[in-house]
PLY file of the C-alpha trace (Angstrom):
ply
format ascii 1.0
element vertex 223
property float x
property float y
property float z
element edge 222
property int vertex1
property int vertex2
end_header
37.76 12.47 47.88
34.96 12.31 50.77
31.57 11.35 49.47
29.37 15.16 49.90
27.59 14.92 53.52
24.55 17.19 51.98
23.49 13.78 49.60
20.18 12.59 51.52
18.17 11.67 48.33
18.78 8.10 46.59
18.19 9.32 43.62
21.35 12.07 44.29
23.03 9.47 45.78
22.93 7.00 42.06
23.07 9.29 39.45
19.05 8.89 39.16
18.93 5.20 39.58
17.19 3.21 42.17
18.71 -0.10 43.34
16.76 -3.27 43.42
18.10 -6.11 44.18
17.08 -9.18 42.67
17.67 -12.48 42.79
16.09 -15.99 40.14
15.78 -19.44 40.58
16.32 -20.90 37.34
15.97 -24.20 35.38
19.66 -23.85 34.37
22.31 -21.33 32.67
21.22 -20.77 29.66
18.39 -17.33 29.99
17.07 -17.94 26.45
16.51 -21.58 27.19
16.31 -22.60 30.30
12.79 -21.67 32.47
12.78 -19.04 35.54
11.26 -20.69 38.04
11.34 -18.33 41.05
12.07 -14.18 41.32
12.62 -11.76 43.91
13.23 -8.37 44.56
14.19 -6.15 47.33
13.82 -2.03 46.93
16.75 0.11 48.23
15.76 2.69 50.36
17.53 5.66 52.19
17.25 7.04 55.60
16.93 10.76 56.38
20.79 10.55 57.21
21.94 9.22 54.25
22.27 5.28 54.70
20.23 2.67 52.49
18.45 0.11 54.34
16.63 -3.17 52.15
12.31 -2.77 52.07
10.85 -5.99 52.47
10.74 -8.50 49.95
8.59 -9.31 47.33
8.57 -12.44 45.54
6.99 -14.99 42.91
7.33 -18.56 42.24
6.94 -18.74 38.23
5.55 -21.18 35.57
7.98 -22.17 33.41
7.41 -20.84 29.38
6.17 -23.39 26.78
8.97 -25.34 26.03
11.33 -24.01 28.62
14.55 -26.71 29.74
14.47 -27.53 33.27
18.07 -29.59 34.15
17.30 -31.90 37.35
20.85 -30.99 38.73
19.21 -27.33 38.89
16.42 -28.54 40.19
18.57 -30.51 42.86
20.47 -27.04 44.14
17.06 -24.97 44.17
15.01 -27.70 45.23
12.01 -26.54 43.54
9.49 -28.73 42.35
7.68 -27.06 39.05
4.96 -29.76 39.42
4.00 -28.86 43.44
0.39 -28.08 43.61
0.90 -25.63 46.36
3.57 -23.62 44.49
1.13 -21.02 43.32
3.06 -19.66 40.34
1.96 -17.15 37.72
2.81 -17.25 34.12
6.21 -15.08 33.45
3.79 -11.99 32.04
2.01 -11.86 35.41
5.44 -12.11 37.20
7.27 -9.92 36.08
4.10 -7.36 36.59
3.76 -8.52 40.10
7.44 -7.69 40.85
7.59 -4.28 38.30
5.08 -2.72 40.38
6.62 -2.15 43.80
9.64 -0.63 41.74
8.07 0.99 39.80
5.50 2.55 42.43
9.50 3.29 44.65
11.10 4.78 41.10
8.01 7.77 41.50
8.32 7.84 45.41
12.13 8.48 45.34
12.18 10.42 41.99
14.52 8.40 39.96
14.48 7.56 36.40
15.40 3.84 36.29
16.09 0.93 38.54
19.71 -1.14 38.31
19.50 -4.07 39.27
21.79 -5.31 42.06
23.03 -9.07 42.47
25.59 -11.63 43.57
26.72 -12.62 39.72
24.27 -9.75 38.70
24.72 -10.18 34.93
23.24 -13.92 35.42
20.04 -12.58 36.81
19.92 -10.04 34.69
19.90 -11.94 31.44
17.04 -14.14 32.31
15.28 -11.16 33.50
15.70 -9.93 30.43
15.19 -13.06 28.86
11.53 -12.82 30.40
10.54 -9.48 28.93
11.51 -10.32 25.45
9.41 -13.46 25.95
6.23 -11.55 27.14
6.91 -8.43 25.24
7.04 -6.43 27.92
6.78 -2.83 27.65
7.03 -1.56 30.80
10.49 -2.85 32.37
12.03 -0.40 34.86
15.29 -2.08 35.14
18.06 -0.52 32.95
18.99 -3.02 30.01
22.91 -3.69 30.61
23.86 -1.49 33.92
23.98 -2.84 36.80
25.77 -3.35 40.65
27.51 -6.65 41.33
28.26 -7.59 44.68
30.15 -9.92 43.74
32.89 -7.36 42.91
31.96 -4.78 46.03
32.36 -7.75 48.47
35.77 -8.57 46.59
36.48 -4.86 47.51
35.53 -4.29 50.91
35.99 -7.77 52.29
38.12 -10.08 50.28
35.59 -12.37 49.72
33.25 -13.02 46.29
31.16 -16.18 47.33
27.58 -14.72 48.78
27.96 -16.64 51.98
31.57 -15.77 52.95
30.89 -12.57 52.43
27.53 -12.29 54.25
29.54 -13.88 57.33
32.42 -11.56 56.76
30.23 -8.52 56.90
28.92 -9.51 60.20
25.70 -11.03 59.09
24.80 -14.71 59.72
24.51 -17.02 56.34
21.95 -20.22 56.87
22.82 -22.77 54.17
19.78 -24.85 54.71
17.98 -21.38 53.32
20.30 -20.87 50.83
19.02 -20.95 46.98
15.76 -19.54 47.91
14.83 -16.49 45.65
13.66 -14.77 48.82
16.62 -15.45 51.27
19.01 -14.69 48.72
17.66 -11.35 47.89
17.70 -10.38 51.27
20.92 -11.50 52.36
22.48 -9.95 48.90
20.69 -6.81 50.08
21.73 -6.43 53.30
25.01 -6.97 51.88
24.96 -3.89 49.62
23.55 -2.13 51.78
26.68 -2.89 54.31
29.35 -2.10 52.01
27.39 1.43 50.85
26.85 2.73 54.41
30.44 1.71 55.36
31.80 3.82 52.24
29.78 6.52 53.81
30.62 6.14 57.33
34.04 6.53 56.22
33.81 9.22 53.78
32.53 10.89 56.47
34.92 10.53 58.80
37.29 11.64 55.86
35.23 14.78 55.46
35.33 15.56 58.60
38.84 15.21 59.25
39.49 17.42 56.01
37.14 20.36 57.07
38.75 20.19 60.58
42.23 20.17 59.21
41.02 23.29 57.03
39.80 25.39 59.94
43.21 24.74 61.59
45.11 25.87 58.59
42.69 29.17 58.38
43.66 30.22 62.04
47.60 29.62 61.64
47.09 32.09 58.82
0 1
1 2
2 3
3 4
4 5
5 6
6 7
7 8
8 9
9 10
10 11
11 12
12 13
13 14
14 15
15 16
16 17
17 18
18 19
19 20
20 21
21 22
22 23
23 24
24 25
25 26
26 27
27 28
28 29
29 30
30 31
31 32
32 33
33 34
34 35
35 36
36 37
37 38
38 39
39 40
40 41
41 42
42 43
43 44
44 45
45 46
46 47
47 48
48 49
49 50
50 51
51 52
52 53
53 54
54 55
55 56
56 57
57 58
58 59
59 60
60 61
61 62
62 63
63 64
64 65
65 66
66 67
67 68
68 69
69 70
70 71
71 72
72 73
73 74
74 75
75 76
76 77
77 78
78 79
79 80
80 81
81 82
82 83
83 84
84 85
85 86
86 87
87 88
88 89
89 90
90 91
91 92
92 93
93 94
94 95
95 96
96 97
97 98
98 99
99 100
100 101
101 102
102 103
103 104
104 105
105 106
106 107
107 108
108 109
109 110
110 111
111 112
112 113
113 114
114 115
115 116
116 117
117 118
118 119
119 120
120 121
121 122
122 123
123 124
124 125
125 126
126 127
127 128
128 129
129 130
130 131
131 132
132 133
133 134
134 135
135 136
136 137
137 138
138 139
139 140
140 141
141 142
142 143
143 144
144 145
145 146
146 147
147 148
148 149
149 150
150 151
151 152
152 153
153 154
154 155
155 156
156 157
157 158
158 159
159 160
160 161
161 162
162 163
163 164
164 165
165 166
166 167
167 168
168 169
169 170
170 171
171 172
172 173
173 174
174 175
175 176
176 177
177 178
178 179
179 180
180 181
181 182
182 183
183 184
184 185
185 186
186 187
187 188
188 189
189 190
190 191
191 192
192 193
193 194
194 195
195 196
196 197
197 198
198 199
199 200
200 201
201 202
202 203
203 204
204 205
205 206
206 207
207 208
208 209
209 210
210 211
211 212
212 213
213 214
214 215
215 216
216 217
217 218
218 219
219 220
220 221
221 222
């Protein structure tokens, strides 16, 4: 079945939902634990043909909650330093507003009812985003609960390949390991990613419509 051509809207094109990709920096594995140290998000948009392009990032580096673990190996990986004095990081409250906003303000713009969050491993970044808003109480969390798009599972699909950087490379894009495990980079490269894999669907559904509405026309004049 060809995706409909006439779909132009995002919020048409999700069932209502606007993708946001978003990617943490954490102290560790544990969301109810361990401290979020760094978020960022990137809206989906769509273009007046159909295909999603990423907006541009927005990010935070964040103070880890009173009592929060922070493993050194994480640390390590990330190479975050909680105690820089040039980190600039809000308290998780003040976070998670500074990143609700833009989706929020993109939820009116594109008339959607909810965001879904879209990751590499999405459920991971999704619990301690979670995590976070039980933590500060917060009321006013766009992101739908449980629901969400892994691209971890669409890169499996359309390239063979789960692990973010083999499949950034196989979908033509570049992957820079000495960025790697940066909130920001990560979004973006996770986005760009998505937003590969949905405008190739399209491209091809497309093509498929196309082919069927041709090969329909052909079998109205031989009747």
């Amino acid at each position: 079945m060809s995706f409909p051509n006439s779909v132009y809207r995002i919020a048409e094109r999700f069932r209502g939902f606007l993708p946001v990709v978003v990617d943490v920096e954490t102290g560790g594995f544990n969301a109810d634990r361990d401290a979020l140290l760094e978020i960022a998000i990137v809206v989906i948009g769509m273009d007046e043909k159909g295909f999603v392009y990423p907006e541009p990032p927005v990010s935070t580096h964040v103070e880890a909650f009173p009592g929060a673990n922070i493993d050194p190996r994480a640390l390590e990986i990330t190479g975050i330093d909680p105690d820089h004095p040039f980190r600039n990081a809000l308290e998780e409250r003040a976070a998670l507003d500074h990143v609700f906003a833009p989706v929020r303000k993109a939820l009116k713009a594109a008339e959607c009812q909810r965001a879904i969050l879209v990751g590499h491993n999405a459920g991971f970044d999704l619990a301690f985003l979670n995590a976070a808003v039980r933590r500060t109480g917060h009321k006013r969390n766009p992101f739908h609960p449980f629901s969400n798009f892994d691209t971890v599972t669409l890169a499996g699909l359309a390239y063979g390949q789960t692990v973010l950087a083999r499949a950034v490379g196989a979908s033509g894009k570049v992957w820079d390991p000495s960025l790697a495990h940066s909130a920001v980079y990560d979004t973006e490269r996770t986005a760009e990613l998505f937003c590969r894999i949905v405008n190739r669907w399209k491209h091809l559904s497309d093509i498929a419509g196309h082919e069927d509405e041709a090969a329909g026309q052909e079998g109205a004049h031989e009747d």
